[in-house]
DSSP file (Angstrom, degrees, kcal/mol; ACC not computed):
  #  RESIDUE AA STRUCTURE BP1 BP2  ACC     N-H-->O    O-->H-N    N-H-->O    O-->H-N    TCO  KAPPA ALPHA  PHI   PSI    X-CA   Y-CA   Z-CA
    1    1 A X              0   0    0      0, 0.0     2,-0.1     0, 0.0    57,-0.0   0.000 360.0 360.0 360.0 148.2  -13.6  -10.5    0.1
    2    2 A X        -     0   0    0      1,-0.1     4,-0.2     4,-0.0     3,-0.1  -0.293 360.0-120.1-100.3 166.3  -15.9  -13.9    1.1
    3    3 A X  S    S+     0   0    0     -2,-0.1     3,-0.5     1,-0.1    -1,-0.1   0.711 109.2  67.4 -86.6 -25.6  -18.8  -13.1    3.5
    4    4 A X  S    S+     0   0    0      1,-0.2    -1,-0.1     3,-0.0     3,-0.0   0.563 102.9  40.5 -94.9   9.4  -17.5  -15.3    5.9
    5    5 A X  S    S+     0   0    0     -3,-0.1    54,-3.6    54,-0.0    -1,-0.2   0.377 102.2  85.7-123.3   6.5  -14.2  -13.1    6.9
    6    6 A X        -     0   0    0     -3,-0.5    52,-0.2    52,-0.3     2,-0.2  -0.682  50.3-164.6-101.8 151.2  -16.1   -8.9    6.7
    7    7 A X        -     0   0    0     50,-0.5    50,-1.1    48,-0.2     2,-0.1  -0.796  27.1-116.2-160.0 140.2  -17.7   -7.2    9.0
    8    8 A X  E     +A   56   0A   0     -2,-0.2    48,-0.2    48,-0.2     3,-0.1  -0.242  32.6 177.9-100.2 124.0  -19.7   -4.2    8.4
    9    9 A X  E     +     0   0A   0     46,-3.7     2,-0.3     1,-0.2    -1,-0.1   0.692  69.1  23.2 -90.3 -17.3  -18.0   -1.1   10.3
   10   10 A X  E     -     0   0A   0     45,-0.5    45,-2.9     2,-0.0    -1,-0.2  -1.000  57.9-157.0-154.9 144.3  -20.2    1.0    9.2
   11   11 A X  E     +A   54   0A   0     -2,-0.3    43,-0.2    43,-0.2     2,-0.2  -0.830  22.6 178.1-134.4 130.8  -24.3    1.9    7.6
   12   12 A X  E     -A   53   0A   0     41,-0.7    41,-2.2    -2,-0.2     2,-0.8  -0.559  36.3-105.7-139.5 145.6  -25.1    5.0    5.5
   13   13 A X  E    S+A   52   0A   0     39,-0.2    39,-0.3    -2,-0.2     4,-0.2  -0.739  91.8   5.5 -72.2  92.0  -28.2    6.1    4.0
   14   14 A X  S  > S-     0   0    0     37,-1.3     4,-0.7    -2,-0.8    39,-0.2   0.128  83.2-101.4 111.5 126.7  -28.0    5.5    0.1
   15   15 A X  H >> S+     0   0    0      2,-0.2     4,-1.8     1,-0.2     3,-1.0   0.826 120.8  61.7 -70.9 -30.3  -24.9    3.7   -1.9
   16   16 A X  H >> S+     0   0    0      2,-0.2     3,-1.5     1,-0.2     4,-0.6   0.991  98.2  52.9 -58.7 -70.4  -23.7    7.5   -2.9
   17   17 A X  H 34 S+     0   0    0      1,-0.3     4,-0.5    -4,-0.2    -1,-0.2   0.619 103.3  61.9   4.2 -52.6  -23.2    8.5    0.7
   18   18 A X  H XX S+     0   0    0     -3,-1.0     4,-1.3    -4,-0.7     3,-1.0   0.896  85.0  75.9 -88.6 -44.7  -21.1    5.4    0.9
   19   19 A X  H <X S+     0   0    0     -4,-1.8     4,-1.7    -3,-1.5     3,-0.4   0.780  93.8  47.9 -14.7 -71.1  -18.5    6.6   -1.7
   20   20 A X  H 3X S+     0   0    0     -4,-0.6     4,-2.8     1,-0.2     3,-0.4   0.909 111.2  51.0 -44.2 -50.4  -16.6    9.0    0.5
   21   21 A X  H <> S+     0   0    0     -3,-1.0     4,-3.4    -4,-0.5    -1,-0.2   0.929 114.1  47.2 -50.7 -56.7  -16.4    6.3    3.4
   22   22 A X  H  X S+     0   0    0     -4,-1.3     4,-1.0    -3,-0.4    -1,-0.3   0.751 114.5  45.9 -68.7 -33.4  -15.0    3.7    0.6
   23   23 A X  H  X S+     0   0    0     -4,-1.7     4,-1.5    -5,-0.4    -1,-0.3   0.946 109.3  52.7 -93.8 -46.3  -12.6    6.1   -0.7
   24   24 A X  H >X S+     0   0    0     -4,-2.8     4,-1.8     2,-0.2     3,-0.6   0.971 116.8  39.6 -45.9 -58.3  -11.3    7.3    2.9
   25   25 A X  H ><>S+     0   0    0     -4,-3.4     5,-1.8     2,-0.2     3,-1.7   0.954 113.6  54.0 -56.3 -60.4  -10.4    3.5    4.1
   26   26 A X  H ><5S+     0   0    0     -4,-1.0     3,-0.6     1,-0.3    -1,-0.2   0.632 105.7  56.1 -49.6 -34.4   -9.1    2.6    0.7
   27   27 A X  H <<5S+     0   0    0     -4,-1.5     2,-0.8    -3,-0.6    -1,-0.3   0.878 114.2  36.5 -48.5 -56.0   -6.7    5.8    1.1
   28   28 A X  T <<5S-     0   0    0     -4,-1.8    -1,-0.3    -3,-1.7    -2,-0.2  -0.272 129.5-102.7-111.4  47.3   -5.2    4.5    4.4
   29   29 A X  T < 5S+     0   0    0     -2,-0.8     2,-0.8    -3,-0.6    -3,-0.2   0.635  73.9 129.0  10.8  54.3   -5.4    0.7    2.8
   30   30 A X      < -     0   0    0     -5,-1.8    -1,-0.1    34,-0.1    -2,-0.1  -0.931  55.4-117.9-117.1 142.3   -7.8   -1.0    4.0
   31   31 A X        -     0   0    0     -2,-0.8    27,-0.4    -6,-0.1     2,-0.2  -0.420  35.6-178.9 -62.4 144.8  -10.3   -2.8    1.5
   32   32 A X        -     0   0    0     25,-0.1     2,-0.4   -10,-0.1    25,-0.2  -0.851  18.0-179.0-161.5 149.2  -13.4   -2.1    1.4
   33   33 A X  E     -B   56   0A   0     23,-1.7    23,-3.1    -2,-0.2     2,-0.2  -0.951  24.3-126.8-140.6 151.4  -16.8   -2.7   -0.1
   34   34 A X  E     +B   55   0A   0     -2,-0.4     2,-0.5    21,-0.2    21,-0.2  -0.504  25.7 172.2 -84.7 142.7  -20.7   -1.7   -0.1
   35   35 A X  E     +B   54   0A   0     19,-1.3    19,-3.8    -2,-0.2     2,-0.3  -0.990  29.8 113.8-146.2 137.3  -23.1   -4.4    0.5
   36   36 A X  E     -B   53   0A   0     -2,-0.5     2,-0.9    17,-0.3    17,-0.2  -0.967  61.7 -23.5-178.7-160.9  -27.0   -3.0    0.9
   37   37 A X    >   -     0   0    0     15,-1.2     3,-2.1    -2,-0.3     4,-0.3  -0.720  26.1-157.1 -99.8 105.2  -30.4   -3.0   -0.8
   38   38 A X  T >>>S+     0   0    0     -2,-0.9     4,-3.3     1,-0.2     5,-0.6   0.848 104.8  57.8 -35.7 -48.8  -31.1   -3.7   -4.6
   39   39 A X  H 3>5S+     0   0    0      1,-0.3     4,-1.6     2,-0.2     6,-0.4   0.846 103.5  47.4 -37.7 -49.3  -34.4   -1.8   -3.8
   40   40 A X  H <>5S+     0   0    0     -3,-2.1     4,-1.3    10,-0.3    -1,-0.3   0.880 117.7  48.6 -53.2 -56.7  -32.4    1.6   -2.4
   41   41 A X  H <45S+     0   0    0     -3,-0.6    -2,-0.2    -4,-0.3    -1,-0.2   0.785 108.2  46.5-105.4 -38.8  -30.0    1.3   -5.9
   42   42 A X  H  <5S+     0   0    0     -4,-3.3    -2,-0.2     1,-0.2    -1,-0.2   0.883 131.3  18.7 -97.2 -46.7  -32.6    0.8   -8.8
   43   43 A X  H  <<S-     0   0    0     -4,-1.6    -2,-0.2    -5,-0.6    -1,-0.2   0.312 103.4-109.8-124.9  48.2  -35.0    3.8   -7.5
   44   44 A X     <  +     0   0    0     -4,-1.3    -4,-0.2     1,-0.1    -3,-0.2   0.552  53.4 177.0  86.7   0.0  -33.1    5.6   -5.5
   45   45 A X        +     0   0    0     -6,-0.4     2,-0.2    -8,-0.1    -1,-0.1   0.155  24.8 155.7 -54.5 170.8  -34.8    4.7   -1.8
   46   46 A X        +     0   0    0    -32,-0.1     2,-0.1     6,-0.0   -33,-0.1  -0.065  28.5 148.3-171.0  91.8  -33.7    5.8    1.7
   47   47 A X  S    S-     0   0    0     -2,-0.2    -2,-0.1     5,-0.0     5,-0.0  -0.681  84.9 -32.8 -77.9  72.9  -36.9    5.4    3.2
   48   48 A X  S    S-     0   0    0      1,-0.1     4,-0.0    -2,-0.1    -2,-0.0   0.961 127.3 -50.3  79.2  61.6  -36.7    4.3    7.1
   49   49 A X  S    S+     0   0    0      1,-0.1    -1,-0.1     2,-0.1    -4,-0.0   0.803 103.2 133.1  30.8  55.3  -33.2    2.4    5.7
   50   50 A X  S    S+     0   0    0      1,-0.1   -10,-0.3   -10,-0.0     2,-0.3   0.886  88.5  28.6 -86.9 -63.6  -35.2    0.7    2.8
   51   51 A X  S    S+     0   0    0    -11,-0.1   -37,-1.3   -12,-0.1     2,-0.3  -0.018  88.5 127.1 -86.2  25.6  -31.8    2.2    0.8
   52   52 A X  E     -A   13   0A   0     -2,-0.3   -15,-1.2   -39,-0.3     2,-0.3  -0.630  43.8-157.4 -84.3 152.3  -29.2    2.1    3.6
   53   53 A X  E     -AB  12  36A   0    -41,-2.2   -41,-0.7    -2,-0.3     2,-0.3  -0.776  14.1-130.7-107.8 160.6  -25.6   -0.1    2.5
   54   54 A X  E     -AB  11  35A   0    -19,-3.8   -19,-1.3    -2,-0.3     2,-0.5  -0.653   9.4-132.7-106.9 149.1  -23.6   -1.4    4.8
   55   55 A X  E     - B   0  34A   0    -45,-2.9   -46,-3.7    -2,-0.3   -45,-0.5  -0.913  32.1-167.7 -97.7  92.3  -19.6   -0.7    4.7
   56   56 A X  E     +AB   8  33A   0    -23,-3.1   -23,-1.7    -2,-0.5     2,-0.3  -0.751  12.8 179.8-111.8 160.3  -17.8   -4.0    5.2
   57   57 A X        -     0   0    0    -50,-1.1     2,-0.7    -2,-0.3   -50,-0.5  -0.935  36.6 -93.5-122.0 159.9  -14.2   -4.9    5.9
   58   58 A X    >   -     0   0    0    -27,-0.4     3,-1.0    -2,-0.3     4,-0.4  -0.600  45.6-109.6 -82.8 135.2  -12.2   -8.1    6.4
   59   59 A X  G >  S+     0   0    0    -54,-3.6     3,-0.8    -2,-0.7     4,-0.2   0.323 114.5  59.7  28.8 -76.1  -11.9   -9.0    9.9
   60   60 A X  G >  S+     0   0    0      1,-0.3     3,-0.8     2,-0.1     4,-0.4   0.956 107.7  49.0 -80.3 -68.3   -8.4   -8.2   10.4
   61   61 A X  G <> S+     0   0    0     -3,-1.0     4,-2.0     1,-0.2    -1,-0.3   0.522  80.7 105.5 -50.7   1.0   -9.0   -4.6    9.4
   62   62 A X  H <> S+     0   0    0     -3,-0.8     4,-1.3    -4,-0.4    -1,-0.2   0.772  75.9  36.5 -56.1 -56.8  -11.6   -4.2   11.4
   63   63 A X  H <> S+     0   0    0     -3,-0.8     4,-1.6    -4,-0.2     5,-0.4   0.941 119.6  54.0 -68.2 -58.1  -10.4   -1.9   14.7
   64   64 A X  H >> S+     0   0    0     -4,-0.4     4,-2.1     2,-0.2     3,-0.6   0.893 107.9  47.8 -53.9 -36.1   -8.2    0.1   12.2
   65   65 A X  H >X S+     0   0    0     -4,-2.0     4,-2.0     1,-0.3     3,-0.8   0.986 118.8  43.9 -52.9 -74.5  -11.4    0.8    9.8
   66   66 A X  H 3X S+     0   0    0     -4,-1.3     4,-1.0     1,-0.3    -1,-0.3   0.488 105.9  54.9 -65.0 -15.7  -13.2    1.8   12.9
   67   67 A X  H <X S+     0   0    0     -4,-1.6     4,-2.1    -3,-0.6    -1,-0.3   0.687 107.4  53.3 -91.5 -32.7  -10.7    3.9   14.5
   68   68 A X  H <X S+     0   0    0     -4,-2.1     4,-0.8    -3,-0.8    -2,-0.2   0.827 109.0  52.9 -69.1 -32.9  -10.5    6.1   11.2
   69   69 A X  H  X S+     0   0    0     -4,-2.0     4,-1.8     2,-0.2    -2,-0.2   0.809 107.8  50.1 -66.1 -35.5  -14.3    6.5   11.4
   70   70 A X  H  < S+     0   0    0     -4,-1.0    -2,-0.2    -5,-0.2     6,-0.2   0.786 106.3  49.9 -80.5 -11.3  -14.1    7.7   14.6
   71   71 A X  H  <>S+     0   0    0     -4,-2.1     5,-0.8     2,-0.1    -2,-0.2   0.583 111.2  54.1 -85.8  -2.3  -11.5   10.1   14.0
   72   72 A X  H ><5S+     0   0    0     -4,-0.8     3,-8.2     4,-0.2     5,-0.2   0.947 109.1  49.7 -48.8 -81.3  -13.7   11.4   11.0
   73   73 A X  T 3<5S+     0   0    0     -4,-1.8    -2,-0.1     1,-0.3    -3,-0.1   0.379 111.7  41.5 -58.7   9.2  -16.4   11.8   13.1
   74   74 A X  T 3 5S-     0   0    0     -2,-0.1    -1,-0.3    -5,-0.0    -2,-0.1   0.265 114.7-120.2-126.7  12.8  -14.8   13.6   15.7
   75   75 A X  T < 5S+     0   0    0     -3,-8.2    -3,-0.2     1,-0.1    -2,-0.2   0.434  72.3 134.7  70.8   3.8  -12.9   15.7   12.6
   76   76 A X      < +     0   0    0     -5,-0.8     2,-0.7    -6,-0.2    -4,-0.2   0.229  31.6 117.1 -45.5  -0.2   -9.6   14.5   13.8
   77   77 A X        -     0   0    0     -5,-0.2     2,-0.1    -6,-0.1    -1,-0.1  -0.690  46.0-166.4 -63.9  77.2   -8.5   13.5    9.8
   78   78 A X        -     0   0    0     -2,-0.7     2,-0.6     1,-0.1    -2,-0.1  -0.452  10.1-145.7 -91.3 157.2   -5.7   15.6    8.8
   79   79 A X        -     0   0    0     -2,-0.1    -1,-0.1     2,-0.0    -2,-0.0  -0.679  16.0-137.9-117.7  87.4   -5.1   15.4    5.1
   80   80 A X        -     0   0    0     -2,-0.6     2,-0.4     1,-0.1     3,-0.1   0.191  11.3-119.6 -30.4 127.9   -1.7   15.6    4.1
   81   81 A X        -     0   0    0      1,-0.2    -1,-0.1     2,-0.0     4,-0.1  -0.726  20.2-160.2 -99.7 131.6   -0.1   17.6    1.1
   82   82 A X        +     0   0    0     -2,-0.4     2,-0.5     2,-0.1    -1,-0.2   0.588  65.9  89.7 -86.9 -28.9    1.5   14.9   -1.1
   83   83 A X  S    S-     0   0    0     -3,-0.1     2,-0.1     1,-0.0    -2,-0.0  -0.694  80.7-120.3 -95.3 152.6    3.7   17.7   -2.7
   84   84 A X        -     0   0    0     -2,-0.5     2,-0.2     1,-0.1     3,-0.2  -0.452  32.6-162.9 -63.5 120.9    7.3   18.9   -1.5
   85   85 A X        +     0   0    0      1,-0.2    -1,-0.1    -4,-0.1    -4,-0.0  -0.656  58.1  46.3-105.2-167.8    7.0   22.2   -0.7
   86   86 A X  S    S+     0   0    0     -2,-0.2     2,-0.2     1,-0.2    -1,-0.2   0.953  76.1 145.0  65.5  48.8   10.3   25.1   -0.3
   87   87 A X        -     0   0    0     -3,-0.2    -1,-0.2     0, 0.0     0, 0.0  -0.488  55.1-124.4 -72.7 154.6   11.8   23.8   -3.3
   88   88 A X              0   0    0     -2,-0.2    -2,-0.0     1,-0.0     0, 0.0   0.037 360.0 360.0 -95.4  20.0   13.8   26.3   -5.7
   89   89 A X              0   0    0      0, 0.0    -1,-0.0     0, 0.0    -3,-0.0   0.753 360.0 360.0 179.2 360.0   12.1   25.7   -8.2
């Protein structure tokens, strides 16, 4: 992704935080990547968002990215079981 087609859906205290977020969107396929503050990453700040990242997507993902965060945040996420079950065997 260029800077000049993202836009940051989301900011989270601390680059770890951001993991879960990056792995949910990337599950339903949308790209995404953390963009934040060297400071936060070599020691570890979160002090009054000295170590917050940002979540960006491109553009065009941009309502779907945000419509999956708000149906996190309102726990509306169901997480589907990827095996068949009532098999005989």
């Amino acid at each position: 992704m260029s800077d000049g087609d993202e836009v940051e859906v989301l900011r989270v205290e601390g680059a770890i935080n951001a993991e879960a977020v990056l792995a949910a969107l990337r599950a339903n396929g949308i790209p995404a990547a953390v963009v934040g503050e060297v400071v936060g990453r070599v020691y570890g700040l979160t002090l009054d968002g000295l170590g917050s990242v940002g979540i960006v997507v491109p553009c065009e993902f941009e309502q779907q990215a945000r419509d999956l965060l708000a149906a996190g945040e309102l726990r509306q996420l169901e997480v589907g079981d990827t095996e068949e079950s009532g098999g005989d065997g």
